[in-house]
LUMTI-238531 format. One record per residue (C-alpha): residue in one letter; x, y, z. Coordinates in steps of 0.1 Angstrom, whole numbers, padded with zeros to 4 digits, always signed. Layout:
aXYZ/...
% end
This chain:
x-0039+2222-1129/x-0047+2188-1114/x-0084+2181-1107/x-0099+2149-1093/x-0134+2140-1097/x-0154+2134-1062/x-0185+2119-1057/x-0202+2136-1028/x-0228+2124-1003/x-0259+2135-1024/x-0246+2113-1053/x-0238+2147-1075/x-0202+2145-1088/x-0176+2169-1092/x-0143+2179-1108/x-0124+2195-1079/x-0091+2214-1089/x-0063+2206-1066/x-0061+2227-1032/x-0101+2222-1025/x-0112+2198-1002/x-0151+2180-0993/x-0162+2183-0962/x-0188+2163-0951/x-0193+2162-0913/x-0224+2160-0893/x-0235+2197-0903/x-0208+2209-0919/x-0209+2207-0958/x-0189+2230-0981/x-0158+2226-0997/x-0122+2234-0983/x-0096+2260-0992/x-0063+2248-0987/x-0041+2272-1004/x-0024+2303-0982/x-0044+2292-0958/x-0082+2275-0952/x-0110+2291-0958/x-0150+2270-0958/x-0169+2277-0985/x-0207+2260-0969/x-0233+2247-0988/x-0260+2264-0970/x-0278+2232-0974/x-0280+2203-0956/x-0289+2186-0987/x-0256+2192-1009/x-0277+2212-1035/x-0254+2244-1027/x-0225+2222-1034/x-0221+2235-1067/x-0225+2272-1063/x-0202+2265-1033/x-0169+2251-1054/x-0171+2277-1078/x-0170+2301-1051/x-0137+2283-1035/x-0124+2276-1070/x-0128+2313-1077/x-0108+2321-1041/x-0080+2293-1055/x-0078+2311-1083/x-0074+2346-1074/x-0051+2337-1042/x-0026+2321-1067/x-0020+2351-1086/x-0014+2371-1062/x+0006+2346-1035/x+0037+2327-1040/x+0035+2286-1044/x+0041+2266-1012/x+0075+2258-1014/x+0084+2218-1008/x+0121+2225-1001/x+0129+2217-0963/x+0133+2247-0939/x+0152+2232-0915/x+0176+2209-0908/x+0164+2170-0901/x+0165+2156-0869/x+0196+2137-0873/x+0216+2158-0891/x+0247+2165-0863/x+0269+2193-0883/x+0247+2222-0876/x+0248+2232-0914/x+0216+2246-0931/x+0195+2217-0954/x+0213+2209-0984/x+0242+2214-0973/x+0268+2183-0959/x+0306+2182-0954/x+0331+2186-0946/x+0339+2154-0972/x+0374+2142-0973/x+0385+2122-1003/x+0418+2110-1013/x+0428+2115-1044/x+0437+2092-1069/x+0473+2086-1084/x+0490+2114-1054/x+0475+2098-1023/x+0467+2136-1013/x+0434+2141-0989/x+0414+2169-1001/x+0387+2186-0983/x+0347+2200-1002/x+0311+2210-0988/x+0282+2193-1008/x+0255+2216-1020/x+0224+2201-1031/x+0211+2222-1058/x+0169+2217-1060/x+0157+2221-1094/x+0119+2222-1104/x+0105+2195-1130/x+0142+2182-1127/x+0165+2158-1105/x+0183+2180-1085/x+0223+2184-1087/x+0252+2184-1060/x+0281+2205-1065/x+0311+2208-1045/x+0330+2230-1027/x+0365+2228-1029/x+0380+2238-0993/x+0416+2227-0991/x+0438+2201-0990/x+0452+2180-0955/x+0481+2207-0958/x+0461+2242-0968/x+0426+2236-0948/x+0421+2262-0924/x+0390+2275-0904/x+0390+2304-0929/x+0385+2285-0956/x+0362+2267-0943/x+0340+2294-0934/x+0344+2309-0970/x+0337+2276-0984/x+0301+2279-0964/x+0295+2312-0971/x+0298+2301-1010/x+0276+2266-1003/x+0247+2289-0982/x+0245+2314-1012/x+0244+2288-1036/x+0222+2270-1020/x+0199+2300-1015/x+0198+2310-1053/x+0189+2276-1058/x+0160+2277-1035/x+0150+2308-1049/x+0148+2303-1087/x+0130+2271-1073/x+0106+2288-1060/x+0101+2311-1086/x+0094+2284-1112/x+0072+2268-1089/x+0048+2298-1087/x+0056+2303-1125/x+0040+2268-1128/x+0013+2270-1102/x+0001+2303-1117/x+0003+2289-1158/x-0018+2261-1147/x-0043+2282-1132/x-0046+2302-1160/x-0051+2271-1181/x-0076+2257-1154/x-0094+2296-1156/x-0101+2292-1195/x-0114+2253-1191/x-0144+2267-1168/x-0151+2293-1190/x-0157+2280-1219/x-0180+2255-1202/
% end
């Protein structure tokens, strides 16, 4: 798991795993849970000498909340702003392309497929050509794209909190052997 080292107001330094945040305002002093939620974890101190006892509570809290939540996903949930089709991220078409050599005009959806650790991939949908294209197929076509796209986002996810958990595991044994 990613940890950054921070320096806090008292001079004492840290190693603070990713998902906790200092904070250091008038008197407020305790580190931040950012993970499923915020949670404070004070210093009781005005000092920073609970600073210490304080992260290991909140890393503690990290810990436990991602084995039992799933990772935040990064995938958009909604469409961008100016995206005009109406079709659900990741989705585009219809795309019409002529074909090379026959001059024919064939019709496909484009399905981004998100991958995790990887460049994502686009696959088409093949709808019809300027002669067979109907609203049927079109709507068959996007039922295909949406569950495609939807596996996608789902194995993505699930490798995401596969990740997110190994790394706290790995982040679990490095503070207990110190």
């Amino acid at each position: 798991m990613k940890v950054r080292h921070v320096t806090i107001f008292s001079a004492e330094q840290f190693d603070v795993p990713q998902g906790i945040q200092r904070i250091d305002h008038r008197a407020t002093h305790g580190w931040q849970l950012r993970y499923g939620g915020t949670k404070l974890f004070s210093d009781h101190s005005s000092d920073g000498s609970g600073a210490a006892a304080s992260l290991q509570l909140a890393t503690k809290e990290l810990l436990r909340r991602i084995a039992s939540l799933p990772a935040p996903s990064l995938l958009q949930r909604g469409p961008s702003a100016n995206k005009r089709s109406g079709l659900p991220p990741g989705i585009t078409g219809p795309v019409v392309r002529t074909r090379p050599n026959s001059g024919t005009r064939d019709c496909s959806l484009m399905v981004l497929i998100p991958r995790f650790g990887q460049k994502p991939r686009r696959r088409t949908i093949y709808i019809g050509t300027e002669n067979t294209y109907t609203i049927e197929r079109y709507e068959q076509a996007l039922a295909r794209a949406v569950e495609m796209r939807q596996a996608a986002e789902t194995a993505y996810e699930k490798a995401t909190t596969r990740a997110k958990r190994a790394a706290a595991r790995e982040l679990k044994t490095q503070l207990q052997a110190h």
